[in-house]
N, C-alpha and C positions, 0 to 999 in steps of 0.2 A: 444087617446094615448097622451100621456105627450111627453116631454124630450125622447129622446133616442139617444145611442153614437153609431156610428158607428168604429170601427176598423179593420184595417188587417196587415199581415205582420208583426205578434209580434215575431215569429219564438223561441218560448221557451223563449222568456228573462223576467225572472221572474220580474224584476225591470218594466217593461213596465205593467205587468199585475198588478203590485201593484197600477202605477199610475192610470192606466182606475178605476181600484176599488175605489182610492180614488177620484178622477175626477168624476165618475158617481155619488158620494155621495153629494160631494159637488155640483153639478147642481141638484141636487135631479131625474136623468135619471132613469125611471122606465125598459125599457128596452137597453141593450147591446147586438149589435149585431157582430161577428166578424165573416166577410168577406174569412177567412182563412190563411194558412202557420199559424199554431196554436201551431203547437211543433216545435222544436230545429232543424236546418237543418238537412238532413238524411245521412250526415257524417258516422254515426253510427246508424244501426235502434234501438239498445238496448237504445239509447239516448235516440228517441220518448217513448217508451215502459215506461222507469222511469220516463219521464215526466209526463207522461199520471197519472202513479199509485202514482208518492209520490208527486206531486203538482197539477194536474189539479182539480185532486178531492177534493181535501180540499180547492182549488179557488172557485170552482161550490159550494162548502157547506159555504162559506162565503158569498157569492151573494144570496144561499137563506136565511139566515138571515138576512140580511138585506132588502129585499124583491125585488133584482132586477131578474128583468128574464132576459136569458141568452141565445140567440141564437148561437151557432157558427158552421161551417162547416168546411171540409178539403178543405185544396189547393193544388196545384202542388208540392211543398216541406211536405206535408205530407202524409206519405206510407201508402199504401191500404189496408196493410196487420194489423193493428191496427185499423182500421173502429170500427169493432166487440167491442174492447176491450174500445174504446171511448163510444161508445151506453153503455156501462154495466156502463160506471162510470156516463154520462148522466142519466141516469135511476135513480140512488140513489138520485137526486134533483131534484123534480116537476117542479122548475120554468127554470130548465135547458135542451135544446134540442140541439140536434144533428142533424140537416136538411138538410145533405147533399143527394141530389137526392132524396130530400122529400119539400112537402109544409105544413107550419106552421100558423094558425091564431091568431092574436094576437090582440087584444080590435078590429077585424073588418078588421085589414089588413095580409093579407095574403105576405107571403113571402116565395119564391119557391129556394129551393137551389142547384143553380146550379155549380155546381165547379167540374165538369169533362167537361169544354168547352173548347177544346183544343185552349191555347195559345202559337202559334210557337214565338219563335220559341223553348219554353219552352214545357217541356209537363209533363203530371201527375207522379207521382212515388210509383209503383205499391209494393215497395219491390222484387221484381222478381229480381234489378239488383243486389240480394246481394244472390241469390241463384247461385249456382255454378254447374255445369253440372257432376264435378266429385263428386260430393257431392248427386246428386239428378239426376240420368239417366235421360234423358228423357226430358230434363225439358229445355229449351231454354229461351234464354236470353230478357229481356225485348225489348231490340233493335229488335230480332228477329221475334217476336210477336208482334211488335207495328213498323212497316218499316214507316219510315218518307214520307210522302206524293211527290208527284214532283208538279211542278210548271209551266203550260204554258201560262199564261198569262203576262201581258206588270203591271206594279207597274204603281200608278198614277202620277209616276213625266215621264213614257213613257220610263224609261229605261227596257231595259230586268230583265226579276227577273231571280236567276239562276234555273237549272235545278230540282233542289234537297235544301230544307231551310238546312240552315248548322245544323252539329252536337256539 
């Protein structure tokens, strides 16, 4: 393997994804990989959703003309509920993959995509918190479905950790 750039934390901003494209050109970086938070904070989930359809994909079809390959996965800021709909635009570019809770080989190194490892005091975003109960019987709330862990052990600077990681 050559060159390769690693990023993350571009959060939808188009002007960052321009620069890695021309960044990776100019080191001549055969592969990019990004680490995740890949669309626009989840403010808005239609946000993710248009990012997805009127920019990601015409990103991913400029990286395979050019002939870089493209790894990237979700993060904690990108909703679960567009997984599906990222795979469908990955899929239209060969050199472009989607590895999230998948492993990938590339000239001989493999690379395992992990990004549902819960980071407290952060945690994934499933979409669930934008569904509404009066909207969808039944259906309960992300919080409710995913109860924050508690805490009994001592932190290593020996103070008490509290009860519950805040919210």
């Amino acid at each position: 393997m050559k060159t390769f750039l690693y990023v993350t934390d571009l959060h939808g901003n188009r002007s960052k994804y321009e620069r890695i494209f021309r960044y990776a050109l100019e080191i001549g970086a055969g592969l990019v990989i990004n680490g995740g938070d890949i669309a626009p904070h989840a403010r808005h989930p239609e946000d993710q959703r248009r990012f997805y359809q009127e920019y990601l994909g015409a990103f991913f079809e400029r990286c395979q003309e050019a002939g870089i390959r493209y790894l990237t996965l979700t993060g904690n800021d990108d909703l679960g509920v567009f997984d599906e709909l990222l795979d469908q635009i990955c899929e239209q570019t060969p050199l472009v993959t989607h590895f999230s809770q998948r492993m990938v080989e590339v000239d001989g190194y493999w690379f395992i995509g992990m990004n549902r490892v819960t980071d407290f005091p952060f945690r994934s975003k499933t979409g669930r918190e934008w569904i509404r109960p009066a909207a969808s019987p039944g259906c309960r709330s992300a919080r409710e479905s995913f109860p924050l862990p508690t805490a009994s052990r001592r932190s290593p600077t020996g103070r008490n950790m509290p009860q519950r990681f805040p919210q």
